[in-house]
Steps between C-alpha positions, in 0.01 A plus 500: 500500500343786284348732707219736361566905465384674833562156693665577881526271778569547885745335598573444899750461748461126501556464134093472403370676183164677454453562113228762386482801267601808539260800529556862629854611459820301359716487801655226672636504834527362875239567771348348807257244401130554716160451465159629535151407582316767394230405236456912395743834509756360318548864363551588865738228577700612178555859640506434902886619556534225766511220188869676336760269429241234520314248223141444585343154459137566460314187668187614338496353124355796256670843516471783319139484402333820602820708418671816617358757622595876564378550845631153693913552522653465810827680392562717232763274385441161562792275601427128514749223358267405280169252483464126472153385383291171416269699169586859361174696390675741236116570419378705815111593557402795735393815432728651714829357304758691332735267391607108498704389790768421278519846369482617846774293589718603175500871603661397850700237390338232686542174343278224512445114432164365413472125455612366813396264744427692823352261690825291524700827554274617787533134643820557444566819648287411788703172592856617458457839536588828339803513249696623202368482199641586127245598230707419182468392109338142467888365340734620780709225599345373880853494579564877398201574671612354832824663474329866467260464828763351655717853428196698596491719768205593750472907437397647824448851382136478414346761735718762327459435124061471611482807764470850377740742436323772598284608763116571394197626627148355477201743674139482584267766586468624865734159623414374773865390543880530292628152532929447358541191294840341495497349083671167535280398171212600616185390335284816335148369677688570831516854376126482422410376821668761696361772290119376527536426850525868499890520537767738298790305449871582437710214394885470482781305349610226723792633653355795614635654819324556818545838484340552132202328659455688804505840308177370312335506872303205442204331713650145420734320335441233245729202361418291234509221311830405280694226362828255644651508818422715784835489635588667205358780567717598800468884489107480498595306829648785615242713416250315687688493815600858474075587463321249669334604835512895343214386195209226496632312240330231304686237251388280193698180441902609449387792702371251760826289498685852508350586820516166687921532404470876627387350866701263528355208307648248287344366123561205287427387144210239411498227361307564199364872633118598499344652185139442410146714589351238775737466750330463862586727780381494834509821674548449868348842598136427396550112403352538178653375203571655160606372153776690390769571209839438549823527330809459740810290496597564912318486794574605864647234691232537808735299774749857448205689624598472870616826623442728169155645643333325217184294545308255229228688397411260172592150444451278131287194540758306263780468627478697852738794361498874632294735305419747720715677814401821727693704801244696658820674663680629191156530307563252171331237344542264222405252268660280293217474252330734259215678623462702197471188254516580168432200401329375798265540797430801680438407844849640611361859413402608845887447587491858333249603737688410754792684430284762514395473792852484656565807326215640670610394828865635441302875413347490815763434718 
């Protein structure tokens, strides 16, 4: 068939094609195919770290009508596979945009497909589960297509090519506290939350040593968010276990799966993950619960809880999984979720309050 300039397709592990156009930058490649339900942010899902080596299925149709703007990256290099979306806006209107998404996109060479039907790749996705996905020209043979994700390997170095390389310092006035951040591909509005909580923060690579961290003398110790496997990560593992009890530590998402490992714990994949802005989560300390934005492929597998020290502390209405664990004995929490947003709710934000106040307790001791 003759197939238009710009035309791509997706083409799936099963064999099924997605055609669309192009937009953002010409690149083809292989990535794990997920979704999300997030109807806003999708400048914020482009440059959350925890979406690299991943292509993005946007359930919500229109994208890229209000823009880019200067002050809403989560990374300073943005590392998502690429976007998959139902109507392109090249055409943005908000006062506060810079640039197209596309252009955006171009400069990080983040490719896109516009075109597509979502809602049959979210169903999808959501009945078969995660899986590989090539982003390709419209004419490459199915069967050529086929034979490249089938030579395609997982990469399980993503923490390292998203963390920093270097450790850097972020103060306040008079802080009330100096909390160390472990960068897994951490998310800048974590930063932001620390700092108007009224925290300094210092913030190092992730394979930082226990030793670098303890010269800093800090009142806590924070883990955050990131992309793939935890049990890839097995020297932030270590780290844990060689801190924990000696810092109140607190941990976002892979920083939450990090620290269930740490204690003993055990995590496994989902079958489609969680990523959206509404996501219910009871917390079992007040019973109230929040709507919240999340972004994880793993979750802590709550029957290896038995003997770590680790109790539930937050648990998602949809499908019963872990998102929150505390030991009052080693002083950590967790949550699997984002209560930072960005995009999302912010009725996770007291979570920083109550690191806080652990930190408090730890000064007075």
């Amino acid at each position: 068939m003759s197939v238009e300039t710009g035309m791509k397709k997706i083409v799936l592990t099963d064999g099924s094609e997605y055609y669309g156009r192009g937009f953002g930058a010409d690149r083809n490649g292989v990535c794990e195919l997920v979704f999300n339900t997030s109807p806003v942010g999708y400048q914020e899902i482009l440059s959350d770290p925890s979406y690299t080596d991943q292509f993005v299925v946007m359930a919500y149709p229109l994208i890229g009508n209000y823009g880019i703007n200067e002050e809403d990256f989560e990374t300073k290099r943005p590392s998502v596979g690429g976007l998959i979306v139902r109507d392109y806006n090249d055409h943005p209107s908000n006062f506060r945009s810079v640039m197209t998404l596309s252009s955006c996109m171009e400069m990080y060479q983040i490719p896109g497909i516009s075109d597509v039907d979502t809602r049959e790749l979210v169903r999808k996705i959501r009945n078969q589960g995660s899986q590989k996905a090539l982003l390709t020209d419209a004419d490459t043979d199915v069967r050529d297509a086929l034979a490249e994700l089938n030579r395609s390997v997982t990469p399980h170095d993503a923490v390292s090519r998203v963390s920093r390389k270097r450790v850097e310092h972020y103060a306040v006035s008079d802080p009330a506290f100096h909390v160390a951040c472990v960068d897994f591909g951490m998310k800048e509005n974590i930063i932001r939350s620390f700092l108007e909580s009224g925290c300094s923060v210092t913030v190092f690579p992730w394979n930082v040593k226990a030793e670098e961290i303890k010269k800093c003398h800090p009142d806590g110790i924070f883990l955050s968010n990131g992309p793939g496997d935890p049990t890839d990560v097995k020297c932030a593992v270590g780290l844990v276990q060689n801190l924990k009890g000696e810092y109140p530590m607190f941990g976002i998402c892979l920083g939450h799966q990090i620290m269930a490992l740490a204690c003993g714990a055990e995590t496994y994949k989902l079958k489609f993950g969680h990523r959206g802005g509404n996501h219910p989560v009871r917390d079992l300390l007040t019973g109230e619960i929040e709507m919240t934005s999340q972004n994880h492929s793993y979750a802590v597998d709550e029957k290896s809880l038995s003997g770590t020290g680790l109790t539930v502390t937050h648990l998602n209405l949809l499908d019963g999984t872990v998102e929150g664990l505390k030991s009052d004995a080693d002083r950590l929490f967790s949550v699997q979720y984002h209560p930072e947003s960005a995009p999302g709710p912010t009725e996770g934000s007291y979570l920083f309050g109550r690191f806080r106040s652990l930190m408090g307790s730890e000064k007075h001791l």
